[in-house]
N, C-alpha and C positions, 0 to 999 in steps of 0.2 A: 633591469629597468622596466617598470611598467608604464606603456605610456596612458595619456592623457585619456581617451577614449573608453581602455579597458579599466582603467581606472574609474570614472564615473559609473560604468558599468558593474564593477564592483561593489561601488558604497552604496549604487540604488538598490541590490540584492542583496545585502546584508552577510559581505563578507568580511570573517575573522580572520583578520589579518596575523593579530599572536598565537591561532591554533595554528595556523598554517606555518608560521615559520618553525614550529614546535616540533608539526607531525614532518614540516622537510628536514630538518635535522636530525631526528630517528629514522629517515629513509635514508637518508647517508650514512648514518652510523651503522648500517642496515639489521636498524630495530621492528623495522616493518616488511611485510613480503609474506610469500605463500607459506613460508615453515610459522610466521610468526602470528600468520591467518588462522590456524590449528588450532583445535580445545587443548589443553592440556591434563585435565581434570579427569574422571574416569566419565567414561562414555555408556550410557547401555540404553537399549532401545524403551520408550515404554513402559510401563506397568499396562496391564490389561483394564484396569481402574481410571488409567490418564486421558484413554479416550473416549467421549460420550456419541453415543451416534444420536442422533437427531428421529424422532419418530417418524416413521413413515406418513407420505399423504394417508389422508381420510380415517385415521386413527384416533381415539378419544384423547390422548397421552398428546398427539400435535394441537389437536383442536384446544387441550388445554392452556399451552405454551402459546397459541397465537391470538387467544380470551387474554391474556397477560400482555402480551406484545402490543396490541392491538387499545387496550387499556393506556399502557403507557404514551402513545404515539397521541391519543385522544387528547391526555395531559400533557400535551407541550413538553415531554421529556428527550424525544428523541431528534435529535440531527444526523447527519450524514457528511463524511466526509469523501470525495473522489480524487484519488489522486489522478491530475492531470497535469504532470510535468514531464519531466525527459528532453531528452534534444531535437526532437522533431524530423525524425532522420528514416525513419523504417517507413515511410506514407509516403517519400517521395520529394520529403521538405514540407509537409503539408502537416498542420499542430494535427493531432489522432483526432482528439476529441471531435474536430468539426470534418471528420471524414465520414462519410457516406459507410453507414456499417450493416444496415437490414430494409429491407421496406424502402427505402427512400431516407429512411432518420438517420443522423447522425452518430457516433457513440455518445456523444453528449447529450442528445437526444431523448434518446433511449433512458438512457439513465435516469433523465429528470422526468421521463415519462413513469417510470415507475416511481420516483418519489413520490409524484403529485398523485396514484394511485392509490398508493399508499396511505396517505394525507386522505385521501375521500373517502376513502375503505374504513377509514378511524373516525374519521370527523374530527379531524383535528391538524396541524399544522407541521413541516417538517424541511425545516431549514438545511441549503447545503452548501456548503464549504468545497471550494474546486480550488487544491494546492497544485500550483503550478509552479515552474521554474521558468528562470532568464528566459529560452528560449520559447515557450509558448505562452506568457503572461500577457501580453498584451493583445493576443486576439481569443484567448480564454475572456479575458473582463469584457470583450463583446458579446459573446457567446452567451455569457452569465445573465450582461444587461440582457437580450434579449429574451433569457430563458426563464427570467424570475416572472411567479405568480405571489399573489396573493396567500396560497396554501404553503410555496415552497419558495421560498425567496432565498434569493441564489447571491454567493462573495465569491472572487475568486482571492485568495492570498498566496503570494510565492513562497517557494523555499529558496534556502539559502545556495548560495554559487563559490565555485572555487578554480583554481585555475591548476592545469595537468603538469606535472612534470614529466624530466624524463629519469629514468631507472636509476641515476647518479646522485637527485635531487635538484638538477637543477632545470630550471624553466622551461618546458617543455614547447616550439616553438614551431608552427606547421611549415610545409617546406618555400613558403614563403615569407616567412620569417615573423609571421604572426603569435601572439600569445594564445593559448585553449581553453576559454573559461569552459566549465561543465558543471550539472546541478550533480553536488554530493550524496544522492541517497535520498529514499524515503526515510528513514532515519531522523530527519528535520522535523517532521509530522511536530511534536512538541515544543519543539524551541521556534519552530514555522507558526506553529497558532499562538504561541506567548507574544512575538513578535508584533503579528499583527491585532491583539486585543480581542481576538476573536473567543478564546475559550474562556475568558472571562467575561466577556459579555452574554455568552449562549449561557454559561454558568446565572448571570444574574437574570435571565429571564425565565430560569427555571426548568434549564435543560439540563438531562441528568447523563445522557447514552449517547457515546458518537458513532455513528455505523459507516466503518469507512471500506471501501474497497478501490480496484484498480479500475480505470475508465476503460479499458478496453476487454474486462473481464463483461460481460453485459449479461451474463445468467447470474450474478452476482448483485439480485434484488434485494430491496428491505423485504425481507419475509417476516412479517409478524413473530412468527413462530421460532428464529433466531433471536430476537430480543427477548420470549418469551424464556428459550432457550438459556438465556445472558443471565435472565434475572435469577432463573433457575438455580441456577450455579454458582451464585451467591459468588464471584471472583470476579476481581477490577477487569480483568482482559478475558474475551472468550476470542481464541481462533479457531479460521473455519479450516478440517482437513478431508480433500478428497483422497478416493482411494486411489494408491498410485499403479502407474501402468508404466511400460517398460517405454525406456526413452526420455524419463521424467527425469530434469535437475533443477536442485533447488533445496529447499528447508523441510524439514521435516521434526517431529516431536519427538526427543530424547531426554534422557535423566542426565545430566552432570553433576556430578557428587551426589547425585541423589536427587536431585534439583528439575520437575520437568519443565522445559521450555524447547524455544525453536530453534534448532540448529540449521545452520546453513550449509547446502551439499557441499562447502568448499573448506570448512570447520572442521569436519570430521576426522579423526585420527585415521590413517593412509590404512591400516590395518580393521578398521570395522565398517564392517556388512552393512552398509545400508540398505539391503534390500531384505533386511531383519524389520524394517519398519514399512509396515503394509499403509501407512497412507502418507500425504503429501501438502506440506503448506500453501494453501490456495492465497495467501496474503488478502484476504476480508475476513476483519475483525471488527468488535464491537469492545467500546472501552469506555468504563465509568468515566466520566468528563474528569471529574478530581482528582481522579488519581494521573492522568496527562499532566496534570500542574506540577507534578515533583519535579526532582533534578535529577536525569538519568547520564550517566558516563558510559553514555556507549562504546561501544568499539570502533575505533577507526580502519578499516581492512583498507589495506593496498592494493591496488587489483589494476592489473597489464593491461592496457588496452592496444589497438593497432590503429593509427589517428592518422590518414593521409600517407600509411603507408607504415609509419616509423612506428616504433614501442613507445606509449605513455604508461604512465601511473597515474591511476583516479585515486584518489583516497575518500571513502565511500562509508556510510553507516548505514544499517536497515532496521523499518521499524519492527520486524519479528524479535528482534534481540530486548524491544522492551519486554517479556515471555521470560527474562530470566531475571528480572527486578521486583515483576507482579504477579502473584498468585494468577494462575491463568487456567479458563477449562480447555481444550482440545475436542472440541465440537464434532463429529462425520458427518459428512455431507455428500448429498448425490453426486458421481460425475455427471453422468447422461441421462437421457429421458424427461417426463413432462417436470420432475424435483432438481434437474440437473443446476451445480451452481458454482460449473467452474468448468467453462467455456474459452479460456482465454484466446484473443487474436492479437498477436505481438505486430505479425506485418498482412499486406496483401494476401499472400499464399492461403496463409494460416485460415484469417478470415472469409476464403471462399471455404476451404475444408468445412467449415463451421456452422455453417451457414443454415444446414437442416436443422441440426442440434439446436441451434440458439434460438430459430426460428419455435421448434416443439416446444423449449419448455416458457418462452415470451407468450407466447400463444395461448396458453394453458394458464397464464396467473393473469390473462387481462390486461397487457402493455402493449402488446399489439392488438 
């Protein structure tokens, strides 16, 4: 029984109520779970061809990709999407985005400060889309109001919500007897902009390129020379991958069946080496707006969580796995130094470690 409360909370987040009974039904019949997480397909790392490295600073080869980039943005082609959703749980209860991350600014901050760099560096305009979830929506659309200019005029729109079970399929309920709604995945990214009218309106004003990354990624700037990069490579999706370092889980670029896209470090058949693939999905990509408008059947993964103590199941999609729908380039991109562009701070800790790093390469493009 769901009551009243979580129920309107529901239908304000646009939950699907007949996926959900669908995918608890295949958790009971135990269709879903870590063996059913697994590629099945043949797996192999790579072609040497699948990944492009990005040219280095001060290079004719970069200066020519961000003459293009930089083009583009002048023409009202480019937007930006930041994902700013999650449960609001790693800051202390406090949404990320409006937490204190360099200088005194914000991660939201920051972010929109490089947009609006961006925007002035082109002469031209660069709209941003902040997808949030249940839990930080409603002091993101503050944030947003306050953060819009004239050059970057700021939406926030949510993604979709769903509620945890437990390993059985049945409703998962914290030790006070409460229901667990939680946001499903970056994976929503397109059925989250269909929803809210946004990629067809950016579409009708002549926007062609969405540049989305993680809000708490903050070396993960519009750089010209990525879009330049995008156009280059003539394919609907371009992701960015750093090189990986040991300690790193997560996605990375693989062939299945021949096929390359992004696989998730939890995907991978138990028997292959991933540390056969020397680099690492930094989640900031750049995606022809049109091709967001198809109908994608992602995957639903089941994934354990430990919620007050007890085991749940989230069932979760991500948006790396559109990489196996869309022709896609596999981008290299700096980790460290003044090109660095994949910084991430998950919590507190992370973000003091970081702090040098993030500060050199903000420094060095003009955002700080």
């Amino acid at each position: 029984m769901i009551d009243s409360a979580t129920r309107d909370l529901l239908e304000r987040f646009g939950f699907d109520e007949a996926t959900f009974e669908t995918l608890r039904a295949r958790l009971r019949d135990g269709q879903l779970g870590d063996a059913a997480n697994r590629i099945r397909g043949r797996v192999e790392p790579p072609a040497p061809e699948d990944v492009t490295p990005l040219p280095e600073l001060g290079t004719p080869a970069r200066a020519e990709l961000a003459a293009a980039g930089r083009a583009a943005i002048a023409a009202g082609k480019v937007g930006a999407i930041v994902l700013a959703g999650g449960m609001a749980t790693r800051f202390g209860g406090v949404v990320k985005a409006a937490v204190e991350a360099v200088d005194g600014l914000t991660f939201l901050e920051v972010k929109l400060r490089d947009l609006q760099a961006a925007a002035r560096d082109a002469g031209g305009r660069v709209p941003a889309f902040l997808m949030t979830s249940f839990a930080t929506h409603d002091d993101v659309v503050k944030l947003a109001a306050r953060g819009t200019t004239a050059q970057v005029p700021v939406e926030a729109f949510p993604q979709l919500i769903s509620l945890r079970l437990q390993p059985n399929g049945e409703l998962f309920r914290d030790r006070e007897g409460a229901l667990s709604p939680y946001a499903p995945g970056h994976g929503d990214l397109p059925e989250a902009l269909h929803r809210a009218g946004i990629l067809d309106r950016f579409r009708a004003s002549g926007g062609e390129l969405l540049f989305m990354s993680n809000v708490d990624n903050l070396t993960a700037t519009l750089d010209p020379a990525v879009i330049g990069a995008h156009l280059a490579g003539r394919k609907p999706v371009t992701a960015e991958m750093a090189p990986k370092v040991p300690g790193d889980k997560g996605g990375a670029p693989a062939r299945v069946d021949g096929v390359p896209q992004i696989v998730e470090g939890f995907r991978f058949p138990p028997e292959f080496d991933q540390d056969s693939i020397p680099v690492f999905n930094t989640n900031t990509l750049v995606f022809d707006a049109k091709a967001l408008a198809g109908d994608f059947a992602l995957t639903w993964f089941a994934v354990t969580k430990t919620v007050d103590g007890l085991p749940a199941v989230q069932l979760e999609r991500l948006v790396g796995e559109l990489t196996a729908f869309l022709p896609s380039t596999f981008l290299r991109v700096e980790r460290d130094g003044k090109d660095a562009r994949f910084q991430p701070a998950k919590d507190p800790e992370e973000l003091v470690r970081r702090q040098g790093e993030i500060r050199t390469a903000l420094h060095a493009r003009g955002v700080l």
